[in-house]
N, C-alpha and C positions, 0 to 999 in steps of 0.2 A: 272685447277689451279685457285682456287678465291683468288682475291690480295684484301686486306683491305687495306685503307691509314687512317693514322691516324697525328694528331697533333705531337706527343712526343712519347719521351718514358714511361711517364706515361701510356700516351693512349695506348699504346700498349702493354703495363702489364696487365692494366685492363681490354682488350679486349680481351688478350689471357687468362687471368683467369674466365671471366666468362666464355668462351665456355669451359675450366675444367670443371670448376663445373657441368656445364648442363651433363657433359661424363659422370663424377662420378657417379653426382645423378641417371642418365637412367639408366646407366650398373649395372647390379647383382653385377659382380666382377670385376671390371676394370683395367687391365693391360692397366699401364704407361709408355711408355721408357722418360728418362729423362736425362736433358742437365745442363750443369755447365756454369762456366763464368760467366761475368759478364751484359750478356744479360737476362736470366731469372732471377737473383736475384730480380726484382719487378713484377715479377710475382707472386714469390715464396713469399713474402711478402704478393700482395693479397692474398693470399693462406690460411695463416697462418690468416689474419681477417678473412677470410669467417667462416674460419673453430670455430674461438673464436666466434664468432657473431650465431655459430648455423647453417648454411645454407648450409655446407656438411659436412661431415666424409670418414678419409681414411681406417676405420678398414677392410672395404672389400678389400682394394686395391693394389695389386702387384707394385712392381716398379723395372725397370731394366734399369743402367745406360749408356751411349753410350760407357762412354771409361773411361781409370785410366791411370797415367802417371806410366810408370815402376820402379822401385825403390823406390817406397814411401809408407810406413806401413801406415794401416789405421788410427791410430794417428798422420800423421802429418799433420802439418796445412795447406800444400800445397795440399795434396791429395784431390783426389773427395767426395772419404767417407767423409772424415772430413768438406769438405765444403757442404756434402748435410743435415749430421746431424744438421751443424751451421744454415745453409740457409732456411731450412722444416720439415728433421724427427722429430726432439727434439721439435717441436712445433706445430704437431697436433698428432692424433690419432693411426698414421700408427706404424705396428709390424715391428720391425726389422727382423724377420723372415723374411717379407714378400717382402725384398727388396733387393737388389742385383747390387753390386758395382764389375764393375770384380777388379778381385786383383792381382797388380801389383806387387808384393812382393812373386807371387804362385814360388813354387822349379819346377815347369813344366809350362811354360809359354803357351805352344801350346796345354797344357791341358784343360787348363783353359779357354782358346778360345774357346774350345767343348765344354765347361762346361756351358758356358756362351748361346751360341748358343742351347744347348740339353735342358736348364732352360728357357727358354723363349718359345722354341717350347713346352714341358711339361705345360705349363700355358697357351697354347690356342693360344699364339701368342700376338703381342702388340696392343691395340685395337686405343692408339692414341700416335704415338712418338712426341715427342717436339723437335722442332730442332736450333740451332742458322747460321752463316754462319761465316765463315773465308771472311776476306777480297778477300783469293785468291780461296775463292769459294769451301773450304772444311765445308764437314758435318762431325760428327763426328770428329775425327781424319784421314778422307780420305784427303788425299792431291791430288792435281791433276797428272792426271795420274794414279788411283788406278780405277782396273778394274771396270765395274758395278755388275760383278760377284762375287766379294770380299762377305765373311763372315766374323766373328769375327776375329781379327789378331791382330798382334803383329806390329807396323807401327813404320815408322823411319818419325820426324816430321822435315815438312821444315824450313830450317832458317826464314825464313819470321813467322812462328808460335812460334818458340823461343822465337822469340825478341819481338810479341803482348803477349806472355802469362808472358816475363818477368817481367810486373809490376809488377807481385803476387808475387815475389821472390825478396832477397836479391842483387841477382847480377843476371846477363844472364849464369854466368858460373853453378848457381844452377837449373837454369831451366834441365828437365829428356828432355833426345834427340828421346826417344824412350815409346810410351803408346799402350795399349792393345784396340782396340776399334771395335765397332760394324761395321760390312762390309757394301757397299752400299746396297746389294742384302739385308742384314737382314733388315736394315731400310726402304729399298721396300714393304717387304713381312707386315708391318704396315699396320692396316686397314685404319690407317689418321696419317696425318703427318702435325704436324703446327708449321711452320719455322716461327721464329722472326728476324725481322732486324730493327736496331739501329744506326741510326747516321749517319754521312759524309764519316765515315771512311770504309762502305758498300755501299756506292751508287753505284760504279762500276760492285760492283758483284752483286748490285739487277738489274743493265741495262743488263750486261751479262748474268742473269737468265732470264729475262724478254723479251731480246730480241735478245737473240743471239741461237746460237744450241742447241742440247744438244751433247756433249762431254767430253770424262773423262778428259779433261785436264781443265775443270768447274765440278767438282764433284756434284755440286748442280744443274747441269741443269735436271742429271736425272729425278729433281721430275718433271718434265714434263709429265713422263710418266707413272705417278702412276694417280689413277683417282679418290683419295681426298686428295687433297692436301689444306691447304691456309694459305698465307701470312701474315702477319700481319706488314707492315713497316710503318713507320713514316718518316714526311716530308723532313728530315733532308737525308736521306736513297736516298730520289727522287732527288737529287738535278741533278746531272747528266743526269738520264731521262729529268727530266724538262727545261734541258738548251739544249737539241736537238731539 
């Protein structure tokens, strides 16, 4: 696992969008797994310059999302779809075709988990996932205690993930309790995996990734044991380290 330290969160937009780009540009056809929140939004910003400036394109590029909260049509403004078209699609190159939000709205929920999983193996596999981290150390939508063998599922989110996701929403009581999301095992089987961390309000789970086990009750320390992993956190993230 290579850890980058950076200044900001600036810094670590634009250190995680130039090694995009560099993915992009190599790869023939580059399969993306892709993260929501409000951690890659300035990522997804450099993105969208690079992309206006000339210096990639996504017309080759697959994209498959981690997770969708359940009960929300792809028009609504809470949804992932909706925030990825706001946040990237609608502002570079990339085909709707060629991108895939699981949908939380499916009449077969546990279908669609197969669907999700059988479309991503059909495409060669993810060649780089993007990841952010829950304070309590979930990727994805895995909360701790979710196996490492997990696939795509159907997940009941912790109160603690409620009440960080309920800024996006009118009240806590509209936040969805339950979203469809990629398993740890799927986001394993990634050929790279590059996790972003942000702020003070992650310094604990970047010490506990850093330095503590690996166990499902830190869903993110598995990437321990994937063999390209890298971090990209900023100063603010270390504090905790740093005061040991």
């Amino acid at each position: 696992m290579e850890v980058i330290r950076v200044k900001d969160y600036d810094g670590m937009s634009e250190e995680a969008a130039s090694i995009l780009v560099e993915r992009i540009n190599r790869l023939d056809n580059p399969v993306l797994g892709l993260a929501t929140g409000s951690t890659p939004e300035g990522l997804y910003k450099r993105l969208i310059e690079e992309y206006k400036q000339g210096n990639v394109s996504f017309k080759n590029v697959k994209s498959f999302n981690l997770d969708e909260y359940v009960g929300l049509e792809k028009n609504d403004p809470n949804s992932y779809y909706y925030f990825m078209k706001e946040k990237l699609f609608d502002h570079v190159d990339i085909s709707l075709e060629n991108v895939r939000v699981p949908n939380g709205v499916a009449s077969d929920l546990q279908q669609e988990c197969k669907d999700h999983e059988a479309a991503i193996q059909a495409s060669g596999g993810i060649d780089v996932q993007l990841l952010g981290i829950g304070a309590n150390g979930h990727i994805g939508f895995n909360e701790p205690g979710t196996p490492f063998s997990s696939k795509t599922q159907v997940v009941d989110l912790d109160e603690s993930t409620i009440e960080a996701n309920s800024r996006f929403f009118d009240s806590i009581e509209d936040v969805p309790t339950q979203a469809v999301s990629m398993g740890i095992e799927t986001i394993m089987n990634s050929k790279e995996i590059l996790l972003l961390i942000s702020g003070a309000g992650k310094a604990e789970a970047l010490d506990r990734l850093i330095n503590g086990d690996v166990t499902e009750d830190l869903p993110a320390s598995v990437l321990k044991n994937h063999p390209n992993v890298t971090v990209i956190a900023d100063d603010a993230a270390f504090t905790v380290i740093d005061s040991k």
